[in-house]
C-alpha positions in Angstrom: -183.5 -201.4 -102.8 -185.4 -204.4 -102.4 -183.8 -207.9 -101.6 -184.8 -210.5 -103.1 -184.6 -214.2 -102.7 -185.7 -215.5 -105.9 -182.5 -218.3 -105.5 -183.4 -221.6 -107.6 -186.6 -220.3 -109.1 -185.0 -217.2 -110.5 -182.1 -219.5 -112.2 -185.0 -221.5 -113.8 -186.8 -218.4 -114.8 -183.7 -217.1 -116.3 -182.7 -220.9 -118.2 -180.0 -221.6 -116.3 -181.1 -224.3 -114.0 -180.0 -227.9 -114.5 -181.7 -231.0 -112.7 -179.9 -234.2 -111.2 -178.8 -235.7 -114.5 -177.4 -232.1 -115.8 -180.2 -231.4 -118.3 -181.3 -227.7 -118.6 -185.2 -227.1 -118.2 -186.7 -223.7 -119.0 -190.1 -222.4 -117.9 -193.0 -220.1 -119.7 -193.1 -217.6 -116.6 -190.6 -214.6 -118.0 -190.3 -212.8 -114.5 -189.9 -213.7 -110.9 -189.2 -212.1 -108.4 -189.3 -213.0 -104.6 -188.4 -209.7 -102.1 -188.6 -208.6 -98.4 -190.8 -206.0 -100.6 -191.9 -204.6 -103.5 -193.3 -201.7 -102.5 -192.4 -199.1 -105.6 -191.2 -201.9 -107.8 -194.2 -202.4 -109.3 -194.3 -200.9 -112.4 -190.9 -201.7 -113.4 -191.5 -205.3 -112.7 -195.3 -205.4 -114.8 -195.1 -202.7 -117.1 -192.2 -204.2 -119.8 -194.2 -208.0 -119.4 -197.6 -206.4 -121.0 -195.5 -203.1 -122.4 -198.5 -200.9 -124.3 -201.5 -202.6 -123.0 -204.6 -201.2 -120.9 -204.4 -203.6 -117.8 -207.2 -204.1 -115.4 -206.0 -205.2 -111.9 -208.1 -207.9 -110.2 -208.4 -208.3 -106.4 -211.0 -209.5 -104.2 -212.4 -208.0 -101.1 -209.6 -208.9 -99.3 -206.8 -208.7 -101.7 -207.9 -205.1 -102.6 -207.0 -203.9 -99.2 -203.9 -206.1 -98.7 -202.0 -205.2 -102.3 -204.6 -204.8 -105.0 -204.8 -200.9 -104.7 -201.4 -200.5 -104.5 -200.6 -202.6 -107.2 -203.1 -200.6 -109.7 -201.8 -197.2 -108.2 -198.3 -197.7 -109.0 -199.1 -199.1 -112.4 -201.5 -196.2 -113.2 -204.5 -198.8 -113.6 -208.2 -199.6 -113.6 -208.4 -202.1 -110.5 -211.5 -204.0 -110.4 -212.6 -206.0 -106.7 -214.4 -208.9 -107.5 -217.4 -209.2 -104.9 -217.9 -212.3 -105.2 -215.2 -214.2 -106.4 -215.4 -218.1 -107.2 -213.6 -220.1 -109.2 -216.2 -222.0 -111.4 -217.2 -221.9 -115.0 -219.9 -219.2 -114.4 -217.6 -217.3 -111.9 -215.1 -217.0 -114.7 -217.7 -215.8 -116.9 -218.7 -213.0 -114.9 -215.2 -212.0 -114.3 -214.0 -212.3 -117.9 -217.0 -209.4 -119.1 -216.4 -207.5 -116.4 -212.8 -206.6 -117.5 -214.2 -206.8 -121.3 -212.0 -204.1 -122.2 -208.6 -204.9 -120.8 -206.1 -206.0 -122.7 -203.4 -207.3 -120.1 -204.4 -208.4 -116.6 -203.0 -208.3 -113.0 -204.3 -211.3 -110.5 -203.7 -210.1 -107.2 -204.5 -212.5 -104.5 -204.5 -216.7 -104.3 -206.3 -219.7 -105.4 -209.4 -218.1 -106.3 -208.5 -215.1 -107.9 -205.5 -216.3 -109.5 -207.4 -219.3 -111.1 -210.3 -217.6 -112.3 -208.0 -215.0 -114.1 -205.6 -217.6 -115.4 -208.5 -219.7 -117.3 -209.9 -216.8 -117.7 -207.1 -215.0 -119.7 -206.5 -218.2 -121.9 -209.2 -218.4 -122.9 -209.7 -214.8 -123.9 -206.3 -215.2 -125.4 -204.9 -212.0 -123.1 -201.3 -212.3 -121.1 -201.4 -211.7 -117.5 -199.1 -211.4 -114.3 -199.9 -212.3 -110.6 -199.0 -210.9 -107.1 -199.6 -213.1 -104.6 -201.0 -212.1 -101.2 -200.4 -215.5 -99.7 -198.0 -218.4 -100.1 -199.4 -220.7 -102.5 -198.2 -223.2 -105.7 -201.1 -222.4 -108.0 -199.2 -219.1 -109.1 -196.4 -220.5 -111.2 -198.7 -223.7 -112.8 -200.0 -223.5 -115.6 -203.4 -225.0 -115.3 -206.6 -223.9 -113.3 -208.9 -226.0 -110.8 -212.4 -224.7 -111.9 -215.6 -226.3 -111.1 -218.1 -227.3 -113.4 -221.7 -228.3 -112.5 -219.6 -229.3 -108.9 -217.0 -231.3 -110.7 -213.9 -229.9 -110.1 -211.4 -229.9 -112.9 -207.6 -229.3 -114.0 -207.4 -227.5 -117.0 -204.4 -226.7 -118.6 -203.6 -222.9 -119.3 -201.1 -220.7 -119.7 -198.4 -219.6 -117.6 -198.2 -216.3 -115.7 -195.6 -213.6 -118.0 -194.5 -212.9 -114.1 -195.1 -213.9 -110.9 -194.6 -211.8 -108.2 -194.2 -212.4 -104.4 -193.4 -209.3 -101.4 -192.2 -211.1 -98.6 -193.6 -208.2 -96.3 -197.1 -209.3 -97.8 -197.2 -212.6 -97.1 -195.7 -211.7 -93.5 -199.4 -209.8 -92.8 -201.1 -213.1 -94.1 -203.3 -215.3 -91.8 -200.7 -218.1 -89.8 -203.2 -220.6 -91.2 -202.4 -219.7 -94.9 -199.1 -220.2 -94.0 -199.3 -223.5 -92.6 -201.3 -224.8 -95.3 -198.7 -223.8 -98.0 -196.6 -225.5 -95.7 -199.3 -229.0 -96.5 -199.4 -227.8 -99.8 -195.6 -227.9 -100.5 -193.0 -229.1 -99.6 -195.2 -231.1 -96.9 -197.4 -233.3 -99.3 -194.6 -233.6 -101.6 -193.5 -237.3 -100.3 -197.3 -238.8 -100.7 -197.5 -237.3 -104.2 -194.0 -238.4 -105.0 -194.6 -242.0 -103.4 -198.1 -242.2 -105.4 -196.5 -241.0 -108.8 -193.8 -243.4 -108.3 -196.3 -246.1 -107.5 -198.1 -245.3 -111.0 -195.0 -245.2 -113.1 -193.5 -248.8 -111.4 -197.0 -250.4 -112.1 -198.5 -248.6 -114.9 -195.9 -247.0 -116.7 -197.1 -244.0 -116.5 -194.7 -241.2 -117.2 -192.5 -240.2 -114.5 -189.7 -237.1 -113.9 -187.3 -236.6 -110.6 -186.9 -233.2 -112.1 -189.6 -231.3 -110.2 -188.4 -233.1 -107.2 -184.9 -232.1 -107.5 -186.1 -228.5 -107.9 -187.9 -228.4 -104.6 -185.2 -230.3 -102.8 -183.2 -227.0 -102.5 -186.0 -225.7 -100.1 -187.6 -229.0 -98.4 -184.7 -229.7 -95.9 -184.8 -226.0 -94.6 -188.3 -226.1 -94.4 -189.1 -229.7 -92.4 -186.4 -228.4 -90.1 -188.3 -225.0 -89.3 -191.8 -226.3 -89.5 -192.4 -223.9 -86.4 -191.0 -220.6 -87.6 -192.3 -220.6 -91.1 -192.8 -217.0 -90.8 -190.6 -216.1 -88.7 -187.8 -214.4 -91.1 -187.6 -213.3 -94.8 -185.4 -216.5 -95.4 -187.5 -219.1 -94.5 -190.9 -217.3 -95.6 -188.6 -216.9 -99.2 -187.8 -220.3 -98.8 -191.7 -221.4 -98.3 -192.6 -219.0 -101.3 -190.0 -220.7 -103.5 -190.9 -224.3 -102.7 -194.5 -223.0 -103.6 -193.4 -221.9 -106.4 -191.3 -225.0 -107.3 -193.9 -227.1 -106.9 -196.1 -224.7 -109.8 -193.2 -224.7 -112.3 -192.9 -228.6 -111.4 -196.1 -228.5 -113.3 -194.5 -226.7 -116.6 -191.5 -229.2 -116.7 -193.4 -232.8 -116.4 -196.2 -231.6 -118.2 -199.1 -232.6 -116.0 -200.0 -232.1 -112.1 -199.3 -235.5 -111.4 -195.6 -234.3 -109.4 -197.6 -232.8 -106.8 -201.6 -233.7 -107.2 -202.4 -237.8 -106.3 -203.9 -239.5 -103.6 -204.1 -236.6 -101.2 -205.5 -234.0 -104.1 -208.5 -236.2 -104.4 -209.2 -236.7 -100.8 -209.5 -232.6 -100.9 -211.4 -232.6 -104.3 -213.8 -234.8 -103.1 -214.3 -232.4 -99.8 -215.0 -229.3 -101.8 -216.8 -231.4 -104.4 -218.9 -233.2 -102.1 -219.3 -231.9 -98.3 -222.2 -229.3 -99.9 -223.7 -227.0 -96.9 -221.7 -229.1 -93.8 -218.3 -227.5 -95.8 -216.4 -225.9 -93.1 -214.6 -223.7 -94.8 -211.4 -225.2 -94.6 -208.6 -223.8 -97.4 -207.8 -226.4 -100.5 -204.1 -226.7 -98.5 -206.0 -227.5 -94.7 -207.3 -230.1 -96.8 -204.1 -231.4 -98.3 -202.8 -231.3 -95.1 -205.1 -233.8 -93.5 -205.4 -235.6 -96.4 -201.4 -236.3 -96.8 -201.5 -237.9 -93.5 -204.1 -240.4 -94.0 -202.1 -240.8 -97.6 -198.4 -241.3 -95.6 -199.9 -243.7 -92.8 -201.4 -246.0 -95.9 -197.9 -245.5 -97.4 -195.9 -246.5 -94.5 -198.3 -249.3 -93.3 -197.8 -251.0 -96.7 -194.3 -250.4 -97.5 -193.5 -251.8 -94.5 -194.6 -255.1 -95.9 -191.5 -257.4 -97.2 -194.8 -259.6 -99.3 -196.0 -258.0 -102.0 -199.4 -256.7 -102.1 -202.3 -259.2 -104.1 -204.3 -257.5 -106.5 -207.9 -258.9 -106.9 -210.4 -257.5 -110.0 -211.5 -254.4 -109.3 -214.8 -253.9 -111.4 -216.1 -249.9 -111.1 -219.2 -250.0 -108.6 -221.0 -248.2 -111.4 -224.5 -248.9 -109.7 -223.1 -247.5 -106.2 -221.2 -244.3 -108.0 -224.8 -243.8 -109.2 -226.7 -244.1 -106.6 -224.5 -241.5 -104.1 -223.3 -239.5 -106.4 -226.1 -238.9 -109.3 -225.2 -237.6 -112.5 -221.4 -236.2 -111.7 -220.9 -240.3 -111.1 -220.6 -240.8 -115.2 -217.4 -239.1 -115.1 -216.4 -240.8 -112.4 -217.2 -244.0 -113.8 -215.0 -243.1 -116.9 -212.1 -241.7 -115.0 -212.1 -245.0 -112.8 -212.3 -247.3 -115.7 -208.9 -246.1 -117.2 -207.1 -247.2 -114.2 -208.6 -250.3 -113.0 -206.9 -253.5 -113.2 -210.8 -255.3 -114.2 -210.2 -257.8 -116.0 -208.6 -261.0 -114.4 -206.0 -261.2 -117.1 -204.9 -257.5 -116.0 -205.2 -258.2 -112.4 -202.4 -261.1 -112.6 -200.6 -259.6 -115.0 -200.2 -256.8 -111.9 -200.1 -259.4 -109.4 -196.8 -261.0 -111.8 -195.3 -258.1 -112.0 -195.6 -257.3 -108.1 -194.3 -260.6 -107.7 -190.8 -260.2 -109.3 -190.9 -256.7 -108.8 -192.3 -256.3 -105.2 -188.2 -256.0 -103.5 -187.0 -253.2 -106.2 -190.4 -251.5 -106.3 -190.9 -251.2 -102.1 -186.7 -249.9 -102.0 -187.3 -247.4 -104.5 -190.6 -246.4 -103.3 -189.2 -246.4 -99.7 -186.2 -243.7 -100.7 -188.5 -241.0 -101.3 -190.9 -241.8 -98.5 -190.9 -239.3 -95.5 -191.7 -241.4 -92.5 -195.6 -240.7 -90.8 -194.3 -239.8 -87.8 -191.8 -237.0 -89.3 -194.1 -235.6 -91.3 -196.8 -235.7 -88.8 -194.4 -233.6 -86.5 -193.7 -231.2 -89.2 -197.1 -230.8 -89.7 -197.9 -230.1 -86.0 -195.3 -227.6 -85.8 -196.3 -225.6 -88.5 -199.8 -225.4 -87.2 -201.4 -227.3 -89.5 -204.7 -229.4 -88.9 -204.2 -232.9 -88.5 -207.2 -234.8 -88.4 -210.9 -234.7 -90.1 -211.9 -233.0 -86.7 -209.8 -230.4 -87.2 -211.1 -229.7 -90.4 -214.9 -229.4 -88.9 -215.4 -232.9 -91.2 -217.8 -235.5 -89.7 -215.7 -238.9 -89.0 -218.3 -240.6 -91.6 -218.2 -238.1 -94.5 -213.8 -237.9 -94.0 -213.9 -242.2 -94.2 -216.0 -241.6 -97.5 -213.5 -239.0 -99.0 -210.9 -241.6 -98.5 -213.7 -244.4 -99.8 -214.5 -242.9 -102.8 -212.0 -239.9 -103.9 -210.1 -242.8 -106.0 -212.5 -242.7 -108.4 -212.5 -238.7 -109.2 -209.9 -239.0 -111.7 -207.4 -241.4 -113.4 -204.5 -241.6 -111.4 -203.7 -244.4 -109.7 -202.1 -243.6 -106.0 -201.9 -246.5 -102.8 -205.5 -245.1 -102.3 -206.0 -247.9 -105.9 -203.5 -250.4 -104.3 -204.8 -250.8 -101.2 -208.7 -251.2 -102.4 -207.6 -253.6 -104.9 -205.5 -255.7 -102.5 -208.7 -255.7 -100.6 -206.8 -253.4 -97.3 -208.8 -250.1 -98.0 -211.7 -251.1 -95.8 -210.1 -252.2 -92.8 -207.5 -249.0 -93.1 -211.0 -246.8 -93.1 -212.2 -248.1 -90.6 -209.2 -246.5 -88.2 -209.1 -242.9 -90.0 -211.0 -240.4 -87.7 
């Protein structure tokens, strides 16, 4: 019999989880389940989610030989591997008439595959399930990064019916998939939470503690064994369920902003951007490098007892254009909704940081993870650290940090510290 470890996840999954404050959240994902294996469980797991429907597995290369052909023997299946997989609007195409006549689908893999047949299967309006082959958040959200004409976007979807994790699979995994869950989540998870917060206290944007709380069962365990991630069924469950925290975080506050800001952008603006000189480096090596810039900033201005001084921060339309051709129009409309422009906006900022500054540096200071911590954690789980480690040149890294601000509308200390005229000079000391 398999053990599983499905802990706080499986009480959300089953309505019975309650945040800080006592409220009850539920979550669209029907099934999870999180095991030292799964190995025969297959069909019992699927089969009742998608109950009378012809289901097409999807792998990749990869994933076919680590789980997909199991997976589509034990549910007595049609399996097909996806050559070529990508995760773009044409990718999803291809995949979508190539499984024309299923009526249920099975993602097995990560990022790619998972994405591709999430958008995919809303908007074919068919259910699907996922078994993941390596640790990763993107399973339990429900919204797809696909790229369009290079601009990569979050889409909202729908949810997995279940989403399935055998420990002993992600055990075989590459160590560097591993460590870059570990970026992914629970790692990133004080930048994003610090940027957020940021947003809310300045923009009122909307803001929840509720994702938080859910993957605060996990974090502690996790920082403490950054070295030995994989080293036992508990703390790989534990890494698989703050991944999958971090998804369902998604589903409860409506919007990736609980764990996609700052750092997000910085690895948007990579894949978006670095063309043919695009190392290869996973969406969570990314994150990983990109949370450390994003925690140094942090730290270096929350260590500031004077507020920060916000100075009109007009779009540099002409610029965006000029590097960026004809993807820079949506930048220049996702920058424009944040921007404090106009000078009565700027001091209205600049008032409120006045009053404000004490209250808004405590608060944002409580859910800060100090740089050198995380840094630690970071090197002990294996993860790259720098733009070098990456394969990035210093000058293209300095303009991911320059100009991944203006991707989309969220306003992270990447915003604050351009518009309080600090971003240069911080630049010019990230290798």
């Amino acid at each position: 019999m398999p053990r599983y470890f499905n802990g706080v996840i499986g009480e959300l999954a089953a309505g019975r989880w309650r945040d800080a404050t006592g409220k009850a959240w539920t979550i669209p994902v029907e099934k999870v389940a999180i095991a030292d294996s799964l190995e025969g469980e297959e069909a019992a797991l699927v089969l009742p989610l998608h109950a009378g429907k012809r289901i097409t597995v999807v792998s990749g290369p990869h994933t076919h030989e680590a789980l997909g052909a199991r997976v589509a023997r034990a549910l007595g299946a049609k399996e097909f591997v996806w050559r070529n997989p990508r995760c773009t609007g044409e990718g999803v195409e291809e995949l979508m008439a190539a499984v024309a006549d299923a009526e249920a689908l099975v993602a097995v893999g990560s990022g790619t595959i998972g994405d591709s047949v999430k958008y995919g299967a809303f908007l074919t309006k068919r259910d699907y399930s996922v078994f993941a082959t390596s640790p990763m958040n993107a399973y339990t959200a429900p919204t797809a990064s696909v790229s369009f004409d290079g601009f990569k976007k979050s889409l909202s979807c729908r949810a997995a019916r279940g989403v399935f994790v055998d420990l002993a699979v992600l055990a075989r995994c590459p160590r560097r998939l591993v460590a870059a869950a570990f970026a992914d989540a629970p790692a990133s998870r004080t930048v994003s939470q610090v940027d957020w917060l940021l947003s809310h206290l300045l923009l009122g944007t909307p803001y929840l503690e509720a994702p938080y709380d859910l993957l605060s069962a996990d974090e502690p365990l996790l920082m403490a064994n950054a070295g030995r991630l994989a080293a036992d069924a508990e703390t790989l469950a534990a890494l698989a369920r703050a991944c999958a925290a971090v998804g369902v975080g998604t589903s409860i506050a409506g919007t990736t902003h609980p764990s996609s800001m700052g750092e997000h952008l910085i690895s948007h603006y990579i894949d978006m951007f670095a063309g043919k000189d695009h190392p290869g480096s996973s969406h969570g090596e990314q994150v990983a490098v990109a949370s450390l810039t994003l925690s140094r900033l942090q730290n270096r201005m929350l260590e500031s007892e004077a507020p920060p001084v916000l100075r009109p921060a007009a779009v540099p339309e002409a610029e965006l254009r000029r590097r960026f051709g004809p993807t820079a129009e949506t930048m220049i409309a996702e920058a424009a909704k944040k921007a404090h422009a106009a000078a009565a906006q700027t001091e209205a900022a600049n008032t409120l940081l006045r009053e404000k500054w004490p209250e808004f540096r405590a608060r944002l200071r409580g859910v800060l993870v100090p740089y050198p911590e995380l840094h630690a954690a970071m090197k002990a789980a294996g993860c790259p650290l720098s733009a070098a480690d990456l394969g990035l040149k210093p000058e293209f890294y300095r303009d991911a940090v320059r100009f991944s601000r203006f991707i989309r509308d969220r306003y992270s200390f990447l915003d604050l510290a351009a518009e309080s005229g600090l971003l240069e000079s911080f630049i010019a000391e990230t290798e």
